[in-house]
N, C-alpha and C positions, 0 to 999 in steps of 0.2 A: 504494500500500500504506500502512498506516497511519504513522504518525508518533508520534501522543499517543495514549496511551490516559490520561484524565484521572482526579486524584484524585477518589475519590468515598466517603471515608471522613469525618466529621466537619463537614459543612455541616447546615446549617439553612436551607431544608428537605430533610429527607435526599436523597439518590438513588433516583431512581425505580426500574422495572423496564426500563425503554426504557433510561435510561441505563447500567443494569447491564447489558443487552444487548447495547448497542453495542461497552462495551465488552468484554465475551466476544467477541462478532464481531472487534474488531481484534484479540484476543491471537490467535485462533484460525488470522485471514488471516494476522498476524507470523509463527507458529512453523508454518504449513503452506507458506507460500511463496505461496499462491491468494489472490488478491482476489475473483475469481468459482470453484470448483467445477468441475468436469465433474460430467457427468451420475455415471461410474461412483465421483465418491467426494462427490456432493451430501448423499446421508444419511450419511455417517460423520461431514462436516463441519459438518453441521448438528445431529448430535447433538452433538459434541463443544461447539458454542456454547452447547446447551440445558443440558450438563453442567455447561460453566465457568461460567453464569452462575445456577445453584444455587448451587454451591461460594462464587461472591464473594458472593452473597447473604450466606448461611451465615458468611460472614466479617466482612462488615458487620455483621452481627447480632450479633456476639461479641464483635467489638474496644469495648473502654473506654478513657479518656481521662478526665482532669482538663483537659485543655485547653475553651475554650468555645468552641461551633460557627460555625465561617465561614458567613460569610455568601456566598449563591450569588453576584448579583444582585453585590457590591461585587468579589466576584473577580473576576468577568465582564469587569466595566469596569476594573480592573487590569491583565489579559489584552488587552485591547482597545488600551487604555494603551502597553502596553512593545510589541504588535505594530505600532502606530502609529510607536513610535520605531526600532524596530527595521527596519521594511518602508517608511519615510517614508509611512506613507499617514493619512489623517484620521483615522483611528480607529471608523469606521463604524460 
């Protein structure tokens, strides 16, 4: 089941729709309990993702900042960084 659902407010270059999809998918598997669906609640759950992920759209497109946009690409390997020191593994 999920773990992170990652920021995706204020980078440069924004958030896509794949990654705004994902993460609708994980808030949707978190507060349903289902990583996979049954059949009899596959479309309720799949709208529900198609919903959430208008709505973060919608929201991404709203929120303002003075802050300047992070960078994807240097978060990445920050992330990669502290799982390295954290998990002792190279950093891959």
């Amino acid at each position: 089941m999920c773990r992170n659902i990652k920021t995706l407010f204020n980078f440069e270059p924004p958030a896509t729709e794949v990654e705004i999809m994902a993460a609708s998918l994980q808030f949707v598997r978190k507060i349903s309990g289902f990583n996979e669906p049954s059949k009899a609640n596959e479309e309720a759950f799949n709208q529900a993702v198609r919903e959430i992920s208008l709505v973060a759209r919608g929201l991404l497109n709203s929120l303002v900042t003075q802050s300047v946009p992070r960078n994807r690409e240097l978060e990445n390997e920050r992330a990669r960084l502290r799982n390295a020191e954290r998990f002792g593994t190279k950093g891959k």
